[in-house]
PANUNU-900854 format. One record per residue: residue in three letters; x, y, z of N, C-alpha, C in turn. Coordinates in pm, whole numbers, plus 50000, padded with zeros to 5 digits. Layout:
N
alaXYZXYZXYZ;...
END
This chain:
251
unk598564567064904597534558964967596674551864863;unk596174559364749595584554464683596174541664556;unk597594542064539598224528764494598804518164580;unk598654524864715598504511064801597564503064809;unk596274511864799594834500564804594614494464728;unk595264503064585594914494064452595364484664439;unk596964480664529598164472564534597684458364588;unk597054464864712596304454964772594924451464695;unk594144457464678593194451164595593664444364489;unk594674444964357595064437864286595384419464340;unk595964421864497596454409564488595704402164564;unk594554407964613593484400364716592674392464569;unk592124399864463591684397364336592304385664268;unk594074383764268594614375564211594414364364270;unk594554361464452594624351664509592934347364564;unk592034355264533591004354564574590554351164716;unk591354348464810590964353664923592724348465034;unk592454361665091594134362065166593974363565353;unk595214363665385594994364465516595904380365566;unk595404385465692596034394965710597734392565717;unk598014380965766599604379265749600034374065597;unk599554367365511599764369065389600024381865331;unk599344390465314599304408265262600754412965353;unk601134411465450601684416565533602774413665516;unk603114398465464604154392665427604594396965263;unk603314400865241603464408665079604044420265050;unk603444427765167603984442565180604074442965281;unk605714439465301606404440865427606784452365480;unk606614466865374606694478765431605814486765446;unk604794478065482603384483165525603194476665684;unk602654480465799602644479465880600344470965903;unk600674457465939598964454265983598534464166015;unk598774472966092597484481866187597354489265967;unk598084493265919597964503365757597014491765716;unk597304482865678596924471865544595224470865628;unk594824470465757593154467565809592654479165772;unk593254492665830592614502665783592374503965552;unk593174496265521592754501565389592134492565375;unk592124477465428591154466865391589614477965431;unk589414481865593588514482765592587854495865478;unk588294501965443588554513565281587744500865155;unk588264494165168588324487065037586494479765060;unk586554476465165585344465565186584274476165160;unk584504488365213583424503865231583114504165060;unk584074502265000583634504464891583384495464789;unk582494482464844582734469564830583334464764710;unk585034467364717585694462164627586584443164703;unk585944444064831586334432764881585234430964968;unk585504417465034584534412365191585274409165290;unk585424411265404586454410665507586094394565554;unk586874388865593586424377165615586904375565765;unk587134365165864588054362765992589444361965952;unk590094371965995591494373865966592154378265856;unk591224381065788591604387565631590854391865523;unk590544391165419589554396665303589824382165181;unk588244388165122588154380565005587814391564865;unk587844386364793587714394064619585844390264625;unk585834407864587584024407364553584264406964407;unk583704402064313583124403864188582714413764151;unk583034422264083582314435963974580974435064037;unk580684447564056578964447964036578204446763957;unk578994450163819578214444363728578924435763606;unk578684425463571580044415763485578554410463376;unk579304409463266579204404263110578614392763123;unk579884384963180579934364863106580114361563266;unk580274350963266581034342263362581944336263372;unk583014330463491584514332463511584504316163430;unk585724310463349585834295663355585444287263429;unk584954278463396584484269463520585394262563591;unk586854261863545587744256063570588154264163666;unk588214278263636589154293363777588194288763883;unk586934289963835585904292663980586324278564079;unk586334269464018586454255164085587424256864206;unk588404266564163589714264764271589424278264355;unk588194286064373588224294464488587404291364605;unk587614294164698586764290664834586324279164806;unk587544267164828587054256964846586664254464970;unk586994259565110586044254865210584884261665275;unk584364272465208582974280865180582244269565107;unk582424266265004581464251964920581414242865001;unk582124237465089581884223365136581394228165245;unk581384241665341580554247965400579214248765349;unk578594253365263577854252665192576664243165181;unk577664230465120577284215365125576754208765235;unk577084211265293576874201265435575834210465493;unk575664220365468574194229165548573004223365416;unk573294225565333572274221165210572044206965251;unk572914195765280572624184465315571564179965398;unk571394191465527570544190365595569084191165560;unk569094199665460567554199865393567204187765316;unk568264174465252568144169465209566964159165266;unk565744151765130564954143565199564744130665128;unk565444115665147564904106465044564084103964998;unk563954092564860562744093164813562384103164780;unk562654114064747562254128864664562764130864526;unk561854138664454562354143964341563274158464353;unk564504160664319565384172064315565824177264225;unk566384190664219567084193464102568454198664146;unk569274194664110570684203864118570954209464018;unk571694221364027572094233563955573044230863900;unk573544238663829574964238863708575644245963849;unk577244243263846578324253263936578614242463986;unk579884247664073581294242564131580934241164261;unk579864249464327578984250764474578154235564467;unk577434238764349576524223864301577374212364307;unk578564211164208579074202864217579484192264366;unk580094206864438580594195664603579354188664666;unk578454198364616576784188464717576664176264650;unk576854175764500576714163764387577314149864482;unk578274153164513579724144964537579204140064679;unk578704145664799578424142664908577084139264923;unk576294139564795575014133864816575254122664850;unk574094115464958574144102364988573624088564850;unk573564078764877573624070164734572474062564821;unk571044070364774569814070664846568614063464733;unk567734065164728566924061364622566374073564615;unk566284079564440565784097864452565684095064311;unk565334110264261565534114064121565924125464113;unk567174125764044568134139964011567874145763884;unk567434158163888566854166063764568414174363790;unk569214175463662570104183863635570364187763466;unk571134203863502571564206463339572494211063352;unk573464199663407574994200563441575334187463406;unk575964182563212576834173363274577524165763385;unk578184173563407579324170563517578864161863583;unk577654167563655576914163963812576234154863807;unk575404153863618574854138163613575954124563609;unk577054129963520578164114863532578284114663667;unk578814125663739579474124263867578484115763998;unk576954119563949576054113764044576304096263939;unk575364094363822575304081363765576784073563790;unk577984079663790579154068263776579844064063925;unk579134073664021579464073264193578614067664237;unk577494067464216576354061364312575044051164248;unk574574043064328574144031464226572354037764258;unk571734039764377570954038964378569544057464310;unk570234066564285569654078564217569294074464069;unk568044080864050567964080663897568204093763873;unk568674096563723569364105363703568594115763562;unk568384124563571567184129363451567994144063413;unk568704142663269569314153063259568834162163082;unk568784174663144567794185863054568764185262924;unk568374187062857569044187262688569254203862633;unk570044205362589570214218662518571274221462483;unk571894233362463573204239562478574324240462536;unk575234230462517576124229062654577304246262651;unk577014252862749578234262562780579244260662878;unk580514258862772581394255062792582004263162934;unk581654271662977582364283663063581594279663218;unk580064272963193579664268763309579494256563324;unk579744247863250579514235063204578034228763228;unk576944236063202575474236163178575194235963015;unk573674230363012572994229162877571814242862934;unk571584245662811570204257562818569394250862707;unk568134260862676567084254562590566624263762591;unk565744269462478564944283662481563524273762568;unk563584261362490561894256362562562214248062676;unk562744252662732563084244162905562034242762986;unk560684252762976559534248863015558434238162970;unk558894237462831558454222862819558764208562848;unk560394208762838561204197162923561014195963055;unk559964207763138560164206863263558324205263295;unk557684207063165556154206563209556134191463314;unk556354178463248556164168263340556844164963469;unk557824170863481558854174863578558204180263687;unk558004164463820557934173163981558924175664048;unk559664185264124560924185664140560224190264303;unk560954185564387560454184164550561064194364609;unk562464196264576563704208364635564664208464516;unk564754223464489565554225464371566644231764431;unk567984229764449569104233464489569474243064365;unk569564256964363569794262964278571294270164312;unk571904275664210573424288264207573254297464143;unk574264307064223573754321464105575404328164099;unk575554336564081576594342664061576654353264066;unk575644363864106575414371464215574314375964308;unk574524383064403573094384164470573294398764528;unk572174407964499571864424964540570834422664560;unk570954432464678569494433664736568444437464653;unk568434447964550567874451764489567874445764377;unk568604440764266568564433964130568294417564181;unk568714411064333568214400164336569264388664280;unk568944378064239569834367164218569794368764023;unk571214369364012571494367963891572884361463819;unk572484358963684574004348263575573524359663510;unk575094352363384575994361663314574944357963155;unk574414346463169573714342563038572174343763028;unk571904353062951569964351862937569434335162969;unk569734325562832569354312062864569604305763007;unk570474309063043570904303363186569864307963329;unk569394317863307568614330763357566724319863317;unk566754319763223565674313563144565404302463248;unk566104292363253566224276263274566454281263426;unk566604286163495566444286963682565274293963690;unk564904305663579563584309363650561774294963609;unk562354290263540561664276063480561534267763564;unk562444263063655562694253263758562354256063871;unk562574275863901562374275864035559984279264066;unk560004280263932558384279863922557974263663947;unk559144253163919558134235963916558654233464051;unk559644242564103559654237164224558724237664413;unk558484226264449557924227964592558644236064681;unk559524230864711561494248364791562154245564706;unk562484259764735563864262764650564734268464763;unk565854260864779567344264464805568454273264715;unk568794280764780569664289264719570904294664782;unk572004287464726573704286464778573954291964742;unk574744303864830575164315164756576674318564903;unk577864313464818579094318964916579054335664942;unk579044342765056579554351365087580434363864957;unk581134353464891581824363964786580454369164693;unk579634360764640578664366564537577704378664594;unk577944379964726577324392364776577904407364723;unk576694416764655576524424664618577194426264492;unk577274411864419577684412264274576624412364219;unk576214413364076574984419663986575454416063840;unk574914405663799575414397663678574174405663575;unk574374403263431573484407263346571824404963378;unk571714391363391570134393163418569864382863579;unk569114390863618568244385663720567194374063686;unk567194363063817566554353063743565644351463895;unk565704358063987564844356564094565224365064224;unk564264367764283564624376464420564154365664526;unk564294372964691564184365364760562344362064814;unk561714367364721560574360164770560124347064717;unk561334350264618561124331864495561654322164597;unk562404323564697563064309864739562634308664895;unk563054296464923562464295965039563614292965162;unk564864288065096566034291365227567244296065129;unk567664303465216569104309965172570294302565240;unk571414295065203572444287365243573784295265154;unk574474300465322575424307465296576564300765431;unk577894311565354579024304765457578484316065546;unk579954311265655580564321465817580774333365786;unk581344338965643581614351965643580184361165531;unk578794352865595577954364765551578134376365650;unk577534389965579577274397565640576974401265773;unk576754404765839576304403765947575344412165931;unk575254425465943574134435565898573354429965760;unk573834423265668572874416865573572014408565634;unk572714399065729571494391765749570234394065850;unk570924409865893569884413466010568194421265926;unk569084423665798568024430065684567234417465612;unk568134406765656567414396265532566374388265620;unk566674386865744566254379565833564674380165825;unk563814387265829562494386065816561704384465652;unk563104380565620562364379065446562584367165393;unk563684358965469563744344665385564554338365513;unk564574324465485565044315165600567024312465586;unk567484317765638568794320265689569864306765714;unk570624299465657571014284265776572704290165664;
END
């Protein structure tokens, strides 16, 4: 029993999120009614998240660094554009914003409307991708350290690049979220530069897919009394959000 779960956990991990007839088709001498009962085993011990019709890969509870920015790009791509389009709704023209470094950030980048605004980012990516897509955003991007693994700049003095900086709604990412340790990255500086931003900001938004639940990265860069809406997919919790519900705004 116990190198079946591992069997299955190995390959829910590889593919990062599967369906009950996928696994089934994997291990064809395992019977669905076996493979739910060890899913539901596996989720108990949150080495996965059950999703509609199948499971997804939780992240370590507690991890070092952060994944390539290139791996992360290709998981739950329709959790992000889930994501996106609820964040959209908070969107307000004519405002000052900030978008976040990540692959979550990125799809909102891409579906922002081509509005008149000002985009505070310390994500390459998201400034070409906003400046070379859309004519009417101005585009204001933080200087520092580019890490290659998240494709963000850091700065030890990011509070000074950000003293003149009004930022209206800061769309922030994290890479994990516990109830108790709160929202956290794999990099101190990175950690630095969100808790910087989410102090200049009027709301703070915070996208966080379903998988980063009850992952716990090196440092914490904010809990939920720092933000003011939480934007998650279909397969949150359900009992999480009945705990979260009187502490922060839910969409």
């Amino acid at each position: 029993m116990k190198e079946r779960r591992e069997a299955i956990r190995k390959f829910i991990e590889e593919h990062g999120e599967v369906s009950i007839g996928e696994l089934a088709e994997a291990f064809g001498k395992w019977s669905e009614m076996t493979i739910r009962r060890d899913l539901d085993y596996l989720s108990g011990e949150r080495s996965i998240i059950l999703t509609r019709g199948g499971a997804r890969y939780l992240p370590g509870r507690y991890g070092l660094s952060e994944d390539i920015y290139s791996e992360r790009e290709q998981r739950n791509p329709q959790s992000k554009q889930r994501l996106a389009e609820k964040a959209l709704t908070l969107f307000e023209p004519g405002k000052g914003i900030f978008i976040d470094a990540g692959t979550t950030a990125m799809v909102l980048a891409r579906r922002l409307p081509d509005e008149n605004m000002v985009v505070v980012t310390s994500a390459p990516n998201i400034a070409l991708e906003i400046a070379t897509r859309k004519a009417r955003p101005a585009v204001v991007m933080l200087g520092g350290t580019l890490a290659r693994n998240t494709i963000s700049v850091s700065n030890p003095g990011v509070e000074t690049q950000l003293a003149e900086l009004n930022i209206d709604t800061a769309f922030m990412s994290t890479s994990g979220f516990d109830e108790t340790a709160g929202f956290s990255v794999g990099h101190q500086l990175d950690a630095l530069l969100k808790r910087a931003v989410i102090k200049r900001a009027r709301r703070v938004v915070m996208l966080v897919d379903s998988s980063k639940m009850g992952a716990m990265m090196t440092f914490t860069f904010a809990h939920l009394n720092d933000i003011d809406v939480l934007v998650t997919d279909d397969d949150f919790p359900v009992e999480l959000e009945k705990r979260l519900a009187g502490k922060v705004k839910i969409i």
